[in-house]
VOGU-3710 file (C-alpha; in Angstrom, 3 decimals, decimal comma):
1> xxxxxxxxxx> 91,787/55,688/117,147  92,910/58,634/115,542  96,733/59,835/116,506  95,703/62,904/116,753  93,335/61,968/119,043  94,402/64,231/122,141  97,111/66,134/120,216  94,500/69,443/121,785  93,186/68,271/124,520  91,888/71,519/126,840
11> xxxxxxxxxx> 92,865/74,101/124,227  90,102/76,294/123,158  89,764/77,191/119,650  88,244/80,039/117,828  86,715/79,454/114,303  86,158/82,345/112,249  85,079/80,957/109,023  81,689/82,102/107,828  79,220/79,725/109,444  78,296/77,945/106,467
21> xxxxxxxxxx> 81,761/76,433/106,401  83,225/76,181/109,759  81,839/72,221/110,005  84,761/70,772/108,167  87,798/72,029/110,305  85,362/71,727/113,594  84,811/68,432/113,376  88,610/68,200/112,980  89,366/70,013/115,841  86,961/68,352/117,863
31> xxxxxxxxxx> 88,484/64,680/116,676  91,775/65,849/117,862  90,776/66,789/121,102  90,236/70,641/121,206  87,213/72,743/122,349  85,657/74,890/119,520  84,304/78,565/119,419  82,577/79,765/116,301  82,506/82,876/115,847  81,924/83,735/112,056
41> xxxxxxxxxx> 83,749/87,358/111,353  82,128/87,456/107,606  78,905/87,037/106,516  78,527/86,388/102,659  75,958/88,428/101,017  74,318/89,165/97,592  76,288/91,750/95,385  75,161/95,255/95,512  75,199/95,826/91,593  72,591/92,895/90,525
51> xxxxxxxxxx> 72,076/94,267/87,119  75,597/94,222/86,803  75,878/90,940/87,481  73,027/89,944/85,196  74,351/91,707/82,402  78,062/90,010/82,084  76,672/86,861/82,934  74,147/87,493/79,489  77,721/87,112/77,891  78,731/84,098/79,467
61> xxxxxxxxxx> 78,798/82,216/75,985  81,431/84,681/74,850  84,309/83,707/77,182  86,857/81,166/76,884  87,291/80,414/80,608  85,739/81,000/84,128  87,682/81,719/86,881  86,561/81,187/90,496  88,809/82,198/93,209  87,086/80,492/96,403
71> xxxxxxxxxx> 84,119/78,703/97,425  81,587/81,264/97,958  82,414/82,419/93,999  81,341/78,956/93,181  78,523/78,966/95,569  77,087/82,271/94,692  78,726/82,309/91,061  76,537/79,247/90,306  73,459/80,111/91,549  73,358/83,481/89,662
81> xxxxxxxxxx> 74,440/82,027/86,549  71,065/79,195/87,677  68,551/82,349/88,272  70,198/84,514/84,963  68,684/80,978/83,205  71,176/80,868/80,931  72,556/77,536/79,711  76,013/76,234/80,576  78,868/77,456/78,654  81,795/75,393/76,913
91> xxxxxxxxxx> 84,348/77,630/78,340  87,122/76,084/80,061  86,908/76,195/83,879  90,432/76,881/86,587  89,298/76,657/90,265  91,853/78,787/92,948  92,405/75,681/95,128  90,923/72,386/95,837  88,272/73,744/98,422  87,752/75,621/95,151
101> xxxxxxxxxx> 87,666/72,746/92,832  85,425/70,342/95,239  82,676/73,144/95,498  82,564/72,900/91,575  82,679/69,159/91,422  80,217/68,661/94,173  77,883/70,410/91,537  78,883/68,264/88,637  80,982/71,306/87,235  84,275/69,886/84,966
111> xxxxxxxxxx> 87,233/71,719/85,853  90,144/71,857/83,795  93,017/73,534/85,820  93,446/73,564/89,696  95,783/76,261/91,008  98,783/74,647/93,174  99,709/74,846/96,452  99,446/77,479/97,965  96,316/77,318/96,091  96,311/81,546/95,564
121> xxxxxxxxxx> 96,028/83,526/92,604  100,196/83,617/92,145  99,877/79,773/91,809  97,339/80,161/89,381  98,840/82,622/87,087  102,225/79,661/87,278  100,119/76,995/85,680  101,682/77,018/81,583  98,024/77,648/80,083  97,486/80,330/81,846
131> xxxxxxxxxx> 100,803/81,938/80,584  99,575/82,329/76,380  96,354/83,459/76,534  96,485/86,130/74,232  93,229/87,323/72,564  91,441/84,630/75,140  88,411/85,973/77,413  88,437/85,529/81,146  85,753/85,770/83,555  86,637/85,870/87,161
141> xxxxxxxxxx> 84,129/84,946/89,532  84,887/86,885/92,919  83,317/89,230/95,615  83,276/92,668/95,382  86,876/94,449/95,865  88,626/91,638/95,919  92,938/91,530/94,350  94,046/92,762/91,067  96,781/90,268/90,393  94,950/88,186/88,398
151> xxxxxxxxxx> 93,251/90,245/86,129  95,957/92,271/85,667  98,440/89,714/85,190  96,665/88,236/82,230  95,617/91,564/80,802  99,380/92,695/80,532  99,949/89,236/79,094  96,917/89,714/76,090  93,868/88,578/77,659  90,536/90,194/78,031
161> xxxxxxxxxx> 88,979/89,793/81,110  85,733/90,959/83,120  84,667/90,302/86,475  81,736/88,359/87,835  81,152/90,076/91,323  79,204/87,619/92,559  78,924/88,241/96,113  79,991/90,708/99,034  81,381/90,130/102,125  80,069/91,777/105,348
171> xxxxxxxxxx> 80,827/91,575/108,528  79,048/89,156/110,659  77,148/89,941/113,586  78,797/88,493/116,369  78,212/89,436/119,692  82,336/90,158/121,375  80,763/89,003/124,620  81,485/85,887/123,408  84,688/85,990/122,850  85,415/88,365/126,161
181> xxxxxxxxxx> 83,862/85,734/128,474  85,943/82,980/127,498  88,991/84,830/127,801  87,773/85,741/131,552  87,323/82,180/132,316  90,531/81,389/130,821  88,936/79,431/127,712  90,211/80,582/124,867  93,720/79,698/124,030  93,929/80,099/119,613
191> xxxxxxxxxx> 91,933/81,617/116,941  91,920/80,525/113,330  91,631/82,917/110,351  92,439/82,167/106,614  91,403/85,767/105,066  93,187/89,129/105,607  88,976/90,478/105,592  88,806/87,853/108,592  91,646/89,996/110,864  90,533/93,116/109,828
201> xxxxxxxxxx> 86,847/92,385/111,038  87,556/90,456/113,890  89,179/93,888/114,578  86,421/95,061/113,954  83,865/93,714/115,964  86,368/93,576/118,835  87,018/97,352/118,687  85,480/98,620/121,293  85,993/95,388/123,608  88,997/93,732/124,793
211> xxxxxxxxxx> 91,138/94,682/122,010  93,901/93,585/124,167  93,897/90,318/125,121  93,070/89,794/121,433  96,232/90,584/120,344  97,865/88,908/122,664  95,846/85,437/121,783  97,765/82,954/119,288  96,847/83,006/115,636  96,267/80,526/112,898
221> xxxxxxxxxx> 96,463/82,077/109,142  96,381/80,820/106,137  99,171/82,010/104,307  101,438/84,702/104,820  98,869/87,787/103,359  96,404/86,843/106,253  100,046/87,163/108,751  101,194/90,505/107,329  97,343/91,945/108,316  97,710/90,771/111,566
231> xxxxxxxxxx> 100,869/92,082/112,376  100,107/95,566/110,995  97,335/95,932/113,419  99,525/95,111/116,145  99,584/91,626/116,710  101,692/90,705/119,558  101,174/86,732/119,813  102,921/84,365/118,395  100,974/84,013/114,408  101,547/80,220/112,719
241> xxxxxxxxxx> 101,040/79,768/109,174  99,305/77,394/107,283  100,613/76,240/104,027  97,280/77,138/102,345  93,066/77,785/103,648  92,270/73,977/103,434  90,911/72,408/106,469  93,809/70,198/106,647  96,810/72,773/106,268  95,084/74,752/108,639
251> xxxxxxxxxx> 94,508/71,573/111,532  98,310/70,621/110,118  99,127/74,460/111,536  97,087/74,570/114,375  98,789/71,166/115,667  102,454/72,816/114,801  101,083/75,407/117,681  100,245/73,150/120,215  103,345/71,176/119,868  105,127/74,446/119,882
261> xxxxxx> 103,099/75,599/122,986  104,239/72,318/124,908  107,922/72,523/124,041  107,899/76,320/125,657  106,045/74,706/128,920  108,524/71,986/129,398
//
């Protein structure tokens, strides 16, 4: 049997991944014991500008590497560059993070540099070929408005680089009843969030609810971005963070919590 095996038995758990990949840290939760919620707070979308898209990804022959920064740019990325029908490049290939890297693997994609931990864009720009890449071409694979470090960290350092907007992220339609009646029946103890677009829609969707006892519920974040958004909309609960977005850091985080809950009961 697991050792984790009770580590959250009767806490209630809020998943806010997007609902294509809240199975992974779910079934983690479960196998330790605690009671999920999902509640997806993004929904991942096509890009507005299509025909932008199409156009840079005409030109994918011309770049030297591809950068995706999550999952869904792999996910979406890929299947644009499948539907644009044109054929794979030679370009070199750096993946922001395992969940990252697997997502590209899983779709027999070689990738030549993995970002360390924390797995973020900073890590990234660490790694010693992505420090001389002058006259090299980049092409980031990302939502829409996503950061600026990247590109313009290897812009100032001679690169050229264009985006791949790939997808968008909206903000999922879940109902706050949800969320409201659990807290009214005492069943809802911790959410989880690993994206700083995560707080600021469950916000969101909670705006005209029980804004309340939201802030006052426990948070899981990964890293300390998805922290700093929490806490400058008010966050009054205690906030953990993860070392890093991968279901294990975050389960790693979540656990910290509960032994950290116990300690203060005793």
């Amino acid at each position: 049997m697991n050792c984790h095996s009770s580590k959250l038995s009767n806490v209630w758990v809020v998943v806010t991944r997007p609902a294509h990949q809240a199975d992974g840290i779910s079934k983690l939760i479960e196998q330790s014991g605690g009671q999920v919620i999902r509640f997806p707070v993004i929904e991942i979308q096509v890009p507005v500008n299509i025909a932008r898209l199409r156009a840079v990804l005409s030109r994918l022959a011309d770049f030297d590497w591809l950068v995706f920064v999550s999952a869904n740019a792999v996910h979406m990325g890929l299947q644009a560059i499948a539907n644009t029908g044109v054929p794979r490049p030679n370009a070199k290939t750096a993946a922001v993070g395992v969940r990252t890297a697997q997502a590209l693997q899983q779709r027999d994609w070689r990738v030549d540099l993995i970002a360390r931990p924390p797995y973020n864009s900073e890590a990234l720009l660490t790694e010693p070929r992505m420090q001389r890449v002058k006259g090299q071409r980049f092409l980031i694979f990302r939502g829409e408005g996503g950061r600026e470090l990247l590109r313009e960290t290897l812009i100032t350092r001679g690169a050229q680089v264009d985006y791949a907007e790939c997808y968008r992220r909206a903000t999922a339609r879940s109902d706050p009843t949800l969320l409201e009646n659990a807290w009214s029946r005492q069943q809802l103890d911790v959410i989880m969030s690993t994206s700083v677009t995560g707080i600021d829609n469950l916000i969101g969707i909670l705006a005209h609810g029980n804004r309340s006892s939201l802030l006052r519920t426990s948070l899981v974040v990964a890293g300390q971005r998805v922290a700093k958004a929490a806490h400058d909309h008010g966050w009054l609960a205690p906030v953990v963070v993860a070392a890093d977005a991968t279901d294990n850091a975050m389960l790693a985080a979540l656990h910290a919590w509960a032994d950290q809950r116990s300690s203060t009961k005793q």
